[in-house]
N, C-alpha and C positions, 0 to 999 in steps of 0.2 A: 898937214892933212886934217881935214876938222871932222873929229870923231863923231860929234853931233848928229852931222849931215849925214852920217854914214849909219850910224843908228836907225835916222827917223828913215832915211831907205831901206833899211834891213827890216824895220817894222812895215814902213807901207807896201813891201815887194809880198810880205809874208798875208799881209791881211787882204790883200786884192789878189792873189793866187792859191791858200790855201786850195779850192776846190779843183788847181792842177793837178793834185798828188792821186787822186785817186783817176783822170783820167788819161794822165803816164800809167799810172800802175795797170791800169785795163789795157793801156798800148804795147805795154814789154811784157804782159803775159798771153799776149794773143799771138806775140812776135817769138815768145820763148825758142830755141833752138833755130832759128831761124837766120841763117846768116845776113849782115850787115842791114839785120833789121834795128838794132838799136844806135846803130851811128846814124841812119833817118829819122830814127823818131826823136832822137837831138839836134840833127838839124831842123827840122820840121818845126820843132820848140822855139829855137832860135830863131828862124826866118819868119814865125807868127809874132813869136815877143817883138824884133825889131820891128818889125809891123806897123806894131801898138805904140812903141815908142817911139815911130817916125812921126806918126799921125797926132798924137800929143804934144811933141816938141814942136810941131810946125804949128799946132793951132796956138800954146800957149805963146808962142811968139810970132802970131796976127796970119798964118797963112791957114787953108782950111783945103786938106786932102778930100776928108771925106765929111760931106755935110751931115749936121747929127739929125737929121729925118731921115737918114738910109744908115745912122746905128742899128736901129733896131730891125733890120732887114737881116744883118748878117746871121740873125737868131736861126736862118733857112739854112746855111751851109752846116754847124752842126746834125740839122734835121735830117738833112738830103745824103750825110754820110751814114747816120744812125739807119734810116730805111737800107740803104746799100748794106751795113753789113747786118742787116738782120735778114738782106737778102741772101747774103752770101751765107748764114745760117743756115737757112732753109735749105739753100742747095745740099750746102755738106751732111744735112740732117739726109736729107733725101738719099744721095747719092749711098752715106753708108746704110740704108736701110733696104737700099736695092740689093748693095755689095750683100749683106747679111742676109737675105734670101739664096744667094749661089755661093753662101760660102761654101768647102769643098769638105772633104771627109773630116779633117783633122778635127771642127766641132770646135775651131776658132772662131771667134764672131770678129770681123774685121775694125779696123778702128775709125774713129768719125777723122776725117783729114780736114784740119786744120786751115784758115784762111792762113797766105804766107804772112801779114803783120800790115801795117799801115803804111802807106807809102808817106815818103817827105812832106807833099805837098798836101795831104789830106790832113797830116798835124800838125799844119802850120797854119791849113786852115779853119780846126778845131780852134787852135790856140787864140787865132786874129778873134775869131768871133765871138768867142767867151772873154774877150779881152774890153769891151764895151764897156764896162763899170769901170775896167783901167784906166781908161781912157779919159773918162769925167773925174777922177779922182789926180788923176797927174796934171792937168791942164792946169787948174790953178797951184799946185804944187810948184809945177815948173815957171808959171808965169811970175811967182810970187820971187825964186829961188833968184833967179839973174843965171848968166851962163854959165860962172863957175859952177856955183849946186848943182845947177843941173846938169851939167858935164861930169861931176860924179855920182850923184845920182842914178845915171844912165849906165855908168862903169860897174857903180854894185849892185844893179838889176842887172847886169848880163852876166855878172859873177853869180849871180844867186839863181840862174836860170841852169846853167848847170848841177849846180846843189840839189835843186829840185828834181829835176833829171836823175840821180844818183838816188836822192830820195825815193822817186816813185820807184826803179828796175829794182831796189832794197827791198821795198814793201811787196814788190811782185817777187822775188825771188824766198820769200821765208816760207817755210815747211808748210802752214798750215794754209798762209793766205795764195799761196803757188798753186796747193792743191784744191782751193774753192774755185780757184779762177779758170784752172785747167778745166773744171768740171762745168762751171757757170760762167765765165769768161766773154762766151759766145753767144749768150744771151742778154749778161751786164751789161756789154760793149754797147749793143742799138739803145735799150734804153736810156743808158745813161746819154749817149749821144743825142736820141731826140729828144729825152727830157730837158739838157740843155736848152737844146735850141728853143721848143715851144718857153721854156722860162725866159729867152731872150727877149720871146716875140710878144710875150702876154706882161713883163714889165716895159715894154717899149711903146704897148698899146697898139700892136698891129694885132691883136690877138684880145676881143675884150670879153673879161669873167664878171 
């Protein structure tokens, strides 16, 4: 096993995903208590990383999934999810502020109810789409590597795609950052999601500052 190879992946998995961990960590605190919402938003991970990693491997060895003038396109499916859940904000804001007009004698204020969590397919198409700088950064990796490397390569990025997974629902689950997100969570979520994506759109040049 060549340690080498497995290093320079553990580094390049780390420096082209770092900015996963924080939005896993918005997915499993939005999903908190939420039955078999955290076995989705792992596979969700998975099914966007392999994604990423089909479209890489197929380019650097001469086939092309997805042509790179509609990279910078995908910068809209984070957008189009962040609008959606700052829609679904809105609502829950609304609805508890109706509830909290008829609450009843007891002088309880009712509680803001929670979106149930991200479905599979909506973090997988977070993941694909933030995945664009992966994608330029593995191609000549992989083209360079020949098939072996890259067949491990591709082993300890799916091993490290569950680490990170464990990472972010970590960072969601600690005392302090559990209770910022429970409170601010539902407001994070859309920004951080359309800021994404306009950052897609605006380095990819469909967006000019």
């Amino acid at each position: 096993m060549n340690l080498g190879v497995i290093g320079q992946a553990t580094g390049l998995f780390a420096v082209t995903n770092i900015d996963d961990i924080l939005i896993l960590a918005l997915f499993f605190a939005q999903s908190a208590g939420r039955r078999g919402a955290a076995v989705r938003i792992v596979a969700g991970q998975y099914v966007g990383f392999v994604g990423i990693v089909v479209v890489a491997v197929a380019a650097a060895f001469g086939a092309t999934f997805l042509p790179a003038q509609a990279v910078p396109y995908l910068g809209l499916l984070p957008l189009a999810l962040g609008v959606k859940a700052a829609w679904q904000a809105w609502q829950a804001w609304q609805a508890w502020r109706s509830s909290r007009e008829r609450r009843d004698d007891t002088g309880e204020a009712p509680a803001i109810r929670r979106p149930d969590g991200p479905r599979a397919f909506e973090v997988a198409a977070v993941t694909f789409a933030n995945g664009g700088d992966n994608i330029g950064v593995y191609v000549p990796v992989f083209a360079t590597a020949g098939v072996g490397a890259t067949t491990l390569y591709v082993t300890v990025f799916l091993a490290l795609v569950g680490i990170w997974c464990l990472a972010g629902r970590y960072f969601a689950t600690r005392p302090f950052v559990a209770t910022t997100l429970s409170r601010c969570g539902h407001i994070l979520l859309p920004l951080v999601l359309v800021g994404v994506g306009v950052l897609i759109l605006v380095e990819g040049g469909v967006i000019g500052l």
